[in-house]
PAZAPA-4460 file (N, C-alpha, C; in steps of 0.05 Angstrom, whole numbers, plus 32768, in hexadecimal, padded with zeros to 4 digits):
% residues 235
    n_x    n_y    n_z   ca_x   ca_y   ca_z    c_x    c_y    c_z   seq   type   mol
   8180   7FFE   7AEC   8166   7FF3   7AF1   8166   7FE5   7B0D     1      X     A
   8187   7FDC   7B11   8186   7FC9   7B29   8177   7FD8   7B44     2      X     A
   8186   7FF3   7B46   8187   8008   7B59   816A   8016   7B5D     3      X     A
   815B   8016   7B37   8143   8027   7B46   8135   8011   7B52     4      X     A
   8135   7FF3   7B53   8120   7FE4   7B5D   8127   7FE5   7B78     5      X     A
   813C   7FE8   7B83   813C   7FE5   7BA5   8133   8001   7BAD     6      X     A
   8139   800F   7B9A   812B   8030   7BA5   810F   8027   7BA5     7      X     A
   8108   801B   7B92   80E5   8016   7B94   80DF   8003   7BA6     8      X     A
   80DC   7FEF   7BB5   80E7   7FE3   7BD1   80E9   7FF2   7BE6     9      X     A
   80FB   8002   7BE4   8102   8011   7C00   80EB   802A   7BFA    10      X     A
   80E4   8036   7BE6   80C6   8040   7BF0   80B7   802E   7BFB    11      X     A
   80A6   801E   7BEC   809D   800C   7BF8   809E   800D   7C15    12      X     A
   80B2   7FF9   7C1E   80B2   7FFC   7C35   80AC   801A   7C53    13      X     A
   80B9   8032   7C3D   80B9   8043   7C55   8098   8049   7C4F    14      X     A
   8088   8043   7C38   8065   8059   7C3B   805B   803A   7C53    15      X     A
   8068   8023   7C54   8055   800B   7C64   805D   8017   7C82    16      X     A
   8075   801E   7C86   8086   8025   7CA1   8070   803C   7CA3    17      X     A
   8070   8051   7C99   8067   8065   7CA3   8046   8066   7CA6    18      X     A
   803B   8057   7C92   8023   804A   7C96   8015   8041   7CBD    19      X     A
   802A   8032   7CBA   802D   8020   7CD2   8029   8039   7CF0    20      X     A
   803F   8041   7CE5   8046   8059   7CFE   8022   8069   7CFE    21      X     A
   801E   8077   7CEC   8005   8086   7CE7   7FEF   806F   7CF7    22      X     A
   7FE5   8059   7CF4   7FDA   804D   7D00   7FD8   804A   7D21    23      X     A
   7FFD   8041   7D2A   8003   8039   7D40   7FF7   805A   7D4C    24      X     A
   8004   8069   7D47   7FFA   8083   7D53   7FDD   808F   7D5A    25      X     A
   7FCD   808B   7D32   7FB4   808B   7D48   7FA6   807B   7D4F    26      X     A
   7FB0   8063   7D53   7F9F   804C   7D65   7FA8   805C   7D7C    27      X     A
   7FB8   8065   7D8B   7FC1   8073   7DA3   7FB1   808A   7DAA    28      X     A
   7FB0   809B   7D91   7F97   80B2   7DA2   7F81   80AB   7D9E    29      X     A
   7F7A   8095   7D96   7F58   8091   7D93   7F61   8083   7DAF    30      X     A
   7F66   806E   7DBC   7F6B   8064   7DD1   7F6A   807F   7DE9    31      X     A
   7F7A   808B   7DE2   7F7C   80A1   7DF8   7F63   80B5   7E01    32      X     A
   7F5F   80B2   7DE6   7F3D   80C5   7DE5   7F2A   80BD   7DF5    33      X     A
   7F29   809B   7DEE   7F0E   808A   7E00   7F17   8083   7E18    34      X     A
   7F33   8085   7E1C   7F40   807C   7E39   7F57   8098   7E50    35      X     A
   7F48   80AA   7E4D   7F55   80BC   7E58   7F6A   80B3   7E6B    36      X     A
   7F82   80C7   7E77   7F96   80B9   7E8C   7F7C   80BE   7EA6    37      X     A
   7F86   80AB   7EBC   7F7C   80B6   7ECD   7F87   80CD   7EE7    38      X     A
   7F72   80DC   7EF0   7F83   80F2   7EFE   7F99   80E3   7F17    39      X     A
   7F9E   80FA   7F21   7FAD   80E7   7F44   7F95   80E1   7F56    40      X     A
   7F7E   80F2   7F5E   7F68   80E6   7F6D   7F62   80C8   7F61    41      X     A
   7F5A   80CC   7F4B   7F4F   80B5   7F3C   7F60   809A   7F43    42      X     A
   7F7C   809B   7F3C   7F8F   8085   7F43   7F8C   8078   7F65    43      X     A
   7F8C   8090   7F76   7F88   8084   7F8C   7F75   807C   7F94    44      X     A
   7F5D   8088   7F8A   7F40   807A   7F8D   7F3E   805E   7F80    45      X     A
   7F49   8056   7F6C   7F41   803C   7F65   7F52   8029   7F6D    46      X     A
   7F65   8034   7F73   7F85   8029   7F84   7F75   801F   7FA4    47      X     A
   7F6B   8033   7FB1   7F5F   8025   7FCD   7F44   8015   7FBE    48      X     A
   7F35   801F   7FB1   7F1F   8004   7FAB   7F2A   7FEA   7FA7    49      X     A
   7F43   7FE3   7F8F   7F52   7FCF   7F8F   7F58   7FC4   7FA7    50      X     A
   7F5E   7FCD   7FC0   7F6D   7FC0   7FD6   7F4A   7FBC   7FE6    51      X     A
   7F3E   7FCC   7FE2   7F26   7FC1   7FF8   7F17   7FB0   7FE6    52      X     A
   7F1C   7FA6   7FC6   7F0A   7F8F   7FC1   7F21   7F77   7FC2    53      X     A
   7F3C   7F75   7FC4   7F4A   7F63   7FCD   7F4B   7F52   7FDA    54      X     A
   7F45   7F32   7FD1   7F3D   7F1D   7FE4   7F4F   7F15   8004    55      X     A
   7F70   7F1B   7FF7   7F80   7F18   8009   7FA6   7F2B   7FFA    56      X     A
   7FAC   7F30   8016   7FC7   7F36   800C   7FD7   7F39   8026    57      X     A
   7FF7   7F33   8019   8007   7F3B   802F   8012   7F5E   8035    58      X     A
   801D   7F58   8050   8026   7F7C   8059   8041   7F78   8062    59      X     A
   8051   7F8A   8059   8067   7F96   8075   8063   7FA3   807C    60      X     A
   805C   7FB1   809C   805A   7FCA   80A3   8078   7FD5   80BB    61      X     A
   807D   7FEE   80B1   8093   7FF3   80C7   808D   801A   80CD    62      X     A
   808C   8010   80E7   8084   8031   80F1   809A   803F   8107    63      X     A
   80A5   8053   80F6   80BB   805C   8113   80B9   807B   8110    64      X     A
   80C0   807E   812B   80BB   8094   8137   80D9   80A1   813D    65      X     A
   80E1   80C4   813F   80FC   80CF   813A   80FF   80EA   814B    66      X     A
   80FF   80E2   816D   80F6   80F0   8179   8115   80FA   818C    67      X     A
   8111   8119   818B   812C   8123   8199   814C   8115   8183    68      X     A
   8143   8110   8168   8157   8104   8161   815F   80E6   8166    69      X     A
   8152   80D8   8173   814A   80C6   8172   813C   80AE   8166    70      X     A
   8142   809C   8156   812F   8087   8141   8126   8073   8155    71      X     A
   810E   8072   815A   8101   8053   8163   80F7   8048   8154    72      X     A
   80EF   802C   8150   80E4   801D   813B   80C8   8011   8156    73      X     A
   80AE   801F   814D   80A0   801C   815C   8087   8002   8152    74      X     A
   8091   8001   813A   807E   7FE5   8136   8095   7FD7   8115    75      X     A
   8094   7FBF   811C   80A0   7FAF   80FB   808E   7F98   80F8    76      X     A
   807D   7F95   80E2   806F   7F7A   80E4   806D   7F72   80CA    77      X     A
   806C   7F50   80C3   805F   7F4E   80B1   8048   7F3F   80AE    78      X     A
   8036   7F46   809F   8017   7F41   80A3   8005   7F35   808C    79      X     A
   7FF4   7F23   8089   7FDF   7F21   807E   7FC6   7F1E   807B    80      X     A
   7FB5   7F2A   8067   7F92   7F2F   806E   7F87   7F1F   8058    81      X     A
   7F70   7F17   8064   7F59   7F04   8056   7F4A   7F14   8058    82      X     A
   7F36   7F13   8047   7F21   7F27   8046   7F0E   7F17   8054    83      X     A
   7EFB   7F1A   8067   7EF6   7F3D   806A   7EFD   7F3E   8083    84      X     A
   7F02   7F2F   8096   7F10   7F43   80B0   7F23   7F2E   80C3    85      X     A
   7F38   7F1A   80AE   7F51   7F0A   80BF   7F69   7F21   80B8    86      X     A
   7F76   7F17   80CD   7F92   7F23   80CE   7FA8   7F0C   80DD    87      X     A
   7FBE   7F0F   80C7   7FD5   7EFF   80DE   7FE9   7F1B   80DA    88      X     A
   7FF4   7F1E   80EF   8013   7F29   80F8   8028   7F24   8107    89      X     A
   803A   7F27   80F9   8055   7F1A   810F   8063   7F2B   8108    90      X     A
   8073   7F36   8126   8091   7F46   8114   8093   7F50   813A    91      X     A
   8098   7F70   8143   80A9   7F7F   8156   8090   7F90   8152    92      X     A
   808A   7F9D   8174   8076   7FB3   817E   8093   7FC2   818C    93      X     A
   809A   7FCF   818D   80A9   7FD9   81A2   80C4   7FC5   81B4    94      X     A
   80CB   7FB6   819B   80DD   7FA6   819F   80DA   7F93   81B4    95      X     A
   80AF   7F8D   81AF   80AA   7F76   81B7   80A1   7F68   81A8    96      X     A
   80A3   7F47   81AA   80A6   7F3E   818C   8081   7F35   8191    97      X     A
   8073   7F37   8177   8053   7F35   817C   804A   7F20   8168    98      X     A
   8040   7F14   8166   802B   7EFA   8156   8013   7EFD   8161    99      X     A
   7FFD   7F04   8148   7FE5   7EFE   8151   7FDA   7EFC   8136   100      X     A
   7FC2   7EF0   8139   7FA9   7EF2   812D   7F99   7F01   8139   101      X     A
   7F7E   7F0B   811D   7F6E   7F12   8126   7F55   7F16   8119   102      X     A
   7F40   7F08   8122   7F26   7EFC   810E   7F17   7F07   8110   103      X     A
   7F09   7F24   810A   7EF3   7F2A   8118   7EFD   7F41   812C   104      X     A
   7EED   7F39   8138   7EF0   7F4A   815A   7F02   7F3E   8174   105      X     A
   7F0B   7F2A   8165   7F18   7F15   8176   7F38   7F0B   8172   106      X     A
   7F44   7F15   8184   7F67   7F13   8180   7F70   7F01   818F   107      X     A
   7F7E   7EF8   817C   7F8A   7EDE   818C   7FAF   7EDF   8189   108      X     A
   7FBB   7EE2   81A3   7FDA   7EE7   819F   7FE5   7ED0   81B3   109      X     A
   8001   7ED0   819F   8018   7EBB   81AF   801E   7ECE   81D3   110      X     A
   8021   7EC7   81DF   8026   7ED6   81FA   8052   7EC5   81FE   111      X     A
   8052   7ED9   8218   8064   7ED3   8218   8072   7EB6   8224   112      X     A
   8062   7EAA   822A   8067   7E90   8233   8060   7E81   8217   113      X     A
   805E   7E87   8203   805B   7E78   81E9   803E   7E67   81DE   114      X     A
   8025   7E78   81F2   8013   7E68   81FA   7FF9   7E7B   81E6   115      X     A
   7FE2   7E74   81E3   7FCE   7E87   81C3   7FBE   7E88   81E5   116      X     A
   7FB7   7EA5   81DE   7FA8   7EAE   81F0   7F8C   7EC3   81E4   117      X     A
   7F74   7EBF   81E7   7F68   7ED0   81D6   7F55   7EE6   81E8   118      X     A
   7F51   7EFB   81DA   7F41   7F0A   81E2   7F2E   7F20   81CF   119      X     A
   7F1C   7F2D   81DD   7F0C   7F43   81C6   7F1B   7F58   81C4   120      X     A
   7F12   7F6D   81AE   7F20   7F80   81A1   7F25   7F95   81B6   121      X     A
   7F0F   7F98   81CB   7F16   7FAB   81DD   7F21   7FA6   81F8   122      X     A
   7F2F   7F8A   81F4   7F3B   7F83   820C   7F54   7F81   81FF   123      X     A
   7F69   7F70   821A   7F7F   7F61   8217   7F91   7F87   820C   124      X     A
   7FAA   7F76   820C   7FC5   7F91   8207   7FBD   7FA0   8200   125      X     A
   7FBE   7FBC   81FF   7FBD   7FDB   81F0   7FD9   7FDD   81D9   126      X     A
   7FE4   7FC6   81E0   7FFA   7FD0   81CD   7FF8   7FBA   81B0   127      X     A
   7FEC   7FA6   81B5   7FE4   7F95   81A3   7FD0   7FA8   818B   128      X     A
   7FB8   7FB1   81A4   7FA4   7FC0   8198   7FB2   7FD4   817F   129      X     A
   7FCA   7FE5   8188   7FD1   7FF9   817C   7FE4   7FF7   816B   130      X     A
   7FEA   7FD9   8169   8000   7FD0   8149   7FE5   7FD2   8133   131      X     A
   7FD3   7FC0   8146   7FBB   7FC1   8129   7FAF   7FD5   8122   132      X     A
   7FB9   7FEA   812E   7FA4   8008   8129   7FC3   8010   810E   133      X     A
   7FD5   8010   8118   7FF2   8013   810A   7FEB   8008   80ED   134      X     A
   7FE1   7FEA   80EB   7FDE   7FDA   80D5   7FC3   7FE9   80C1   135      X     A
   7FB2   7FF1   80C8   7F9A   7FF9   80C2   7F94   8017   80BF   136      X     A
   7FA1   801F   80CD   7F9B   8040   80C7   7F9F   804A   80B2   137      X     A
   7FBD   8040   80AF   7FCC   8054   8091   7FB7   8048   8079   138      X     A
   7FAA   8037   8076   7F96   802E   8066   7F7F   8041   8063   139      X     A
   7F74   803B   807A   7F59   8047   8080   7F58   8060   807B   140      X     A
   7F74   8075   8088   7F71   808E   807E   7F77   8095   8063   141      X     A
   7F82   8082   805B   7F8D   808A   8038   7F65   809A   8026   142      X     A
   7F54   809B   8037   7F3A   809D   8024   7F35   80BD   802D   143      X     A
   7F48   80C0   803D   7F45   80E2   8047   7F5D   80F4   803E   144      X     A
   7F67   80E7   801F   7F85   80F4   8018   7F7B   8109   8005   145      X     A
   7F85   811B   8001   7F7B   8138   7FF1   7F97   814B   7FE6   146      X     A
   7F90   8157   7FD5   7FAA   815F   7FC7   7FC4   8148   7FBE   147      X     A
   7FB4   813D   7FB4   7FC8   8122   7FA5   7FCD   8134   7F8A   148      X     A
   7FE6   8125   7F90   7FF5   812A   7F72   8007   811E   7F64   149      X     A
   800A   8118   7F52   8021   80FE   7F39   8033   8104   7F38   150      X     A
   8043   8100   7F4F   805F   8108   7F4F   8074   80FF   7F37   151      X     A
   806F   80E1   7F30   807F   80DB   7F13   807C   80B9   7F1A   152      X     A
   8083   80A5   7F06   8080   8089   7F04   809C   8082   7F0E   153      X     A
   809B   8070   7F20   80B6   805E   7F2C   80AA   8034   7F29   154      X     A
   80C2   8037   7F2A   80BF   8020   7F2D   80C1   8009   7F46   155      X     A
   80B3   7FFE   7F53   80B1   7FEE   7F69   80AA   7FD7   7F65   156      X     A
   80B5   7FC1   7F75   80C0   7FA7   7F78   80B4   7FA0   7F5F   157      X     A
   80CA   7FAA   7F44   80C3   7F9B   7F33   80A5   7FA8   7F20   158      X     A
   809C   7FBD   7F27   8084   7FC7   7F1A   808F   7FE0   7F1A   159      X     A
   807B   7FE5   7F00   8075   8008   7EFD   805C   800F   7F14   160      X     A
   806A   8025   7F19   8054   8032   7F32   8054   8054   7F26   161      X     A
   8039   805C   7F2A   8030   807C   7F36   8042   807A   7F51   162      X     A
   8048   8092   7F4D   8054   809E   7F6A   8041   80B7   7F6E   163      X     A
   803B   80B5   7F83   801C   80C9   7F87   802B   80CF   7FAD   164      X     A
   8021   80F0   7FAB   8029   80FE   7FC2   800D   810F   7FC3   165      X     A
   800A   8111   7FE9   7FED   811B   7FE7   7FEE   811A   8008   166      X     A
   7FDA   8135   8011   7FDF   8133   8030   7FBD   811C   8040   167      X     A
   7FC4   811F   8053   7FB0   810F   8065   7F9F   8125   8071   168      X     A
   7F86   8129   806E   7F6D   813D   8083   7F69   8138   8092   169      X     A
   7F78   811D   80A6   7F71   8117   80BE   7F7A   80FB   80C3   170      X     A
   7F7A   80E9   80D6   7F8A   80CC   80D7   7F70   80C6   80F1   171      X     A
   7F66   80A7   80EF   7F5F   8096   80FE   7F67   8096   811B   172      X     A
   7F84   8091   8119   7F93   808D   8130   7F96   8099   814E   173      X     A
   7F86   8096   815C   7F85   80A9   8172   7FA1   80B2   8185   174      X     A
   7FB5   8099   8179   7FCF   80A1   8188   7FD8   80BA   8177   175      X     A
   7FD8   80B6   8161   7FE1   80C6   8145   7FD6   80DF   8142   176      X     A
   7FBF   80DB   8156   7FAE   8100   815B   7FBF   810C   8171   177      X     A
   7FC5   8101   818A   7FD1   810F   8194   7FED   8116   8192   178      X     A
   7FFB   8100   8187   8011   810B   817D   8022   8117   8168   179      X     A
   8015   8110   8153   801E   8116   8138   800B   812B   812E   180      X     A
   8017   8132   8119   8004   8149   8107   800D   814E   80E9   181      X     A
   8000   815D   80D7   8006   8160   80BA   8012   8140   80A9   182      X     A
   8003   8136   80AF   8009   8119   80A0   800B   811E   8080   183      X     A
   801F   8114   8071   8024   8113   805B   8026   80F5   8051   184      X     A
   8021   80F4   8030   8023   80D3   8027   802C   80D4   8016   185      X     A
   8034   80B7   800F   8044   80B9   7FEB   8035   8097   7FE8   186      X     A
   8031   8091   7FD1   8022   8075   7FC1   802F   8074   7FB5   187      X     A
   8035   8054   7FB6   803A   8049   7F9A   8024   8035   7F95   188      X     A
   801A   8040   7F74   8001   8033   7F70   8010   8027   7F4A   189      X     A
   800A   800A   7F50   8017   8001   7F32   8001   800B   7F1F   190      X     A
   8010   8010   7F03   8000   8012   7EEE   7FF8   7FF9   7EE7   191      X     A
   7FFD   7FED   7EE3   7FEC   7FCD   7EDB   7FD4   7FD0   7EE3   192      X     A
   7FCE   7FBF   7EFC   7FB3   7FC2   7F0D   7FA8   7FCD   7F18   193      X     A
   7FBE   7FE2   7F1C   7FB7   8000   7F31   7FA8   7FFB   7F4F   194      X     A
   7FC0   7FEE   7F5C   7FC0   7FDD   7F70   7FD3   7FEB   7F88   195      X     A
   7FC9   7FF5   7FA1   7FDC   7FFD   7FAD   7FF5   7FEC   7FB9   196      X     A
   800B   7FFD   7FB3   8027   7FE7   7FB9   8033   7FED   7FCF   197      X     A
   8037   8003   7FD7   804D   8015   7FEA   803C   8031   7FF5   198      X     A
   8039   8032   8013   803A   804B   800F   804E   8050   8027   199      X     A
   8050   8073   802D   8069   807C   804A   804C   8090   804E   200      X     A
   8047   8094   8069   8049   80A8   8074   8059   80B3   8089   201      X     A
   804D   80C8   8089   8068   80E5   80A3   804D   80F6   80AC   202      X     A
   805A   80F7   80C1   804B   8107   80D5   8064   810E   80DD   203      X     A
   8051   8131   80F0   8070   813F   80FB   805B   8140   8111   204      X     A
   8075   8143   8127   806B   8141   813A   8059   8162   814A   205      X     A
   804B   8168   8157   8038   8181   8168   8050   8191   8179   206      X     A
   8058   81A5   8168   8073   81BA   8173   808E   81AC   817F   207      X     A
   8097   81A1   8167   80AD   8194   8168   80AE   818D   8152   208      X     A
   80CF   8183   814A   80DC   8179   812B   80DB   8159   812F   209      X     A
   80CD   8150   814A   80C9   812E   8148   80BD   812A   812D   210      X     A
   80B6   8112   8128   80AA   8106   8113   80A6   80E9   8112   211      X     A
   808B   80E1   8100   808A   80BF   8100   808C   80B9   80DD   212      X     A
   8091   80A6   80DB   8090   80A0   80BB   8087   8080   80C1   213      X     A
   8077   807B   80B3   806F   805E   80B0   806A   8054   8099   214      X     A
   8073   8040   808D   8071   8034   8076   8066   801F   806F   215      X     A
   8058   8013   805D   8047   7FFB   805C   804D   7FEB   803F   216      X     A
   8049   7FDC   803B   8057   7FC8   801F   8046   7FBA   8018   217      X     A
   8036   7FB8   8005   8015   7FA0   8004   8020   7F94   7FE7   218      X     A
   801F   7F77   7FED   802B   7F5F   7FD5   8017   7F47   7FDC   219      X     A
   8018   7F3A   7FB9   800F   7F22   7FC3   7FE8   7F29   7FBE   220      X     A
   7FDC   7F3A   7FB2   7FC3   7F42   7FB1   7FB8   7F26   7FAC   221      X     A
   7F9B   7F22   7FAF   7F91   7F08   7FAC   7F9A   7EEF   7FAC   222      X     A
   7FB3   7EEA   7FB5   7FBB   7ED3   7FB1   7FB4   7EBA   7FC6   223      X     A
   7FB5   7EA2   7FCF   7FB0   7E8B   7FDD   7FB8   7E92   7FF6   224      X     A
   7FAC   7EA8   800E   7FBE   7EA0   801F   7FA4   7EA0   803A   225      X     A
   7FAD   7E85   8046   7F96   7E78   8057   7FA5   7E85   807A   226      X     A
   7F87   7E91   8087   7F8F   7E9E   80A8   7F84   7E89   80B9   227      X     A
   7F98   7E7B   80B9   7F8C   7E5D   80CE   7F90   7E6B   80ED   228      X     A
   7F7E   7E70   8103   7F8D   7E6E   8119   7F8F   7E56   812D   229      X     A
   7FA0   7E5C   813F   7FA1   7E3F   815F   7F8B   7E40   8160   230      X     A
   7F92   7E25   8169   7F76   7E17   817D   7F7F   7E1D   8191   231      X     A
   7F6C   7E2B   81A4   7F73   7E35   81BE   7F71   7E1D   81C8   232      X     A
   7F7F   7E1F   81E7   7F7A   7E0C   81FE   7F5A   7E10   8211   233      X     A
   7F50   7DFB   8212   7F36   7DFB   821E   7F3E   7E15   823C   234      X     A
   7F26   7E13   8240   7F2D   7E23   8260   7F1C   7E18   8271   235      X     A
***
């Protein structure tokens, strides 16, 4: 008698277990039904809406170029944006070291005597001008990417990410027109918030095996971060 009661028990238990499972399961395809996955376009489309309704976030950007066998590191910075149009950056242009702000239409950089010097968007350095085209492009063109595809989930700093591969129909960059061509991309977009994290592009270079690869790192989405600039010196 002892034996059939734990047999009656351990049914018990396995029709509640399997009960359970039958539930857990189709709570999952009714979920799946009303919540389809989304495609790879889809991920990156709501992946860049996320970053353009983003109050503020930080960047690394690093862009080098691999010419005659050769590696230059033609821009390293690290950067942050307030919405809707501050910027701070500091880091290496061409292994010149650069700090600036920039509010608007109006840039304001450390010079080399250590001194804030400001000017409009279409004045002052061409090479200042063209870190921020560096900072902004791989962004801006990410809305002209086509043939995306789900390469597989990785994990990045600490998150699950889409890994999404997909070419470029064209780039912003007017240096990047004349020199580069067939731009390719890879995203990392987290599943959580579906927030862009990482992306690389490559360009090859116009009849030649040169090439540029530039990479960008976005952390820190909405969080507290204030773009104070100098008080300039009177003039």
């Amino acid at each position: 008698m002892r034996f059939l009661f734990v047999d009656h028990r351990l049914g018990r238990r396995t029709v509640i277990i399997l009960v359970l499972l039958i539930l857990l399961v189709g709570g999952r395809l009714v979920y799946r039904a009303q919540h389809p996955p989304l495609s790879a376009q889809e991920i990156v489309g709501k992946g860049l809406d996320n970053l353009d309704a983003a109050y503020s976030y930080k960047y690394n950007l690093m862009a080098v170029s691999y010419i005659d066998g050769n590696e230059t590191v033609l821009t390293e910075i690290e950067g942050i944006y307030n919405a809707p149009d501050r910027f701070y950056i500091k880091g290496e242009t061409l292994a010149n070291p650069l700090e600036a702000y920039i509010i608007g239409n109006e840039y304001i950089v450390r010079d080399p005597q250590d001194a804030w010097i400001s000017f409009q968007g279409g004045q002052g350095p061409s090479l200042l001008r063209e870190t921020v085209l560096f900072s902004e492009s791989p962004l801006a063109d990410l809305r002209r990417l086509h043939s995306v595809e789900l390469v597989e989930e990785r994990d990045f700093a600490g998150q699950r990410c889409y890994l999404l591969e997909g070419k470029l129909a064209g780039v912003s960059n007017p240096l990047w027109q004349v020199f580069w061509q067939d731009f390719t991309c890879r995203l990392w977009i987290d599943k959580r918030e579906i927030r862009l994290r990482r992306l690389e592009l490559h360009g090859t270079s116009i009849g030649s095996a040169d090439s540029l690869q530039v990479s960008l790192e976005i952390f820190d989405y909405d969080a507290k971060l204030v773009i104070s600039p100098p008080e300039l010196a009177a003039k």
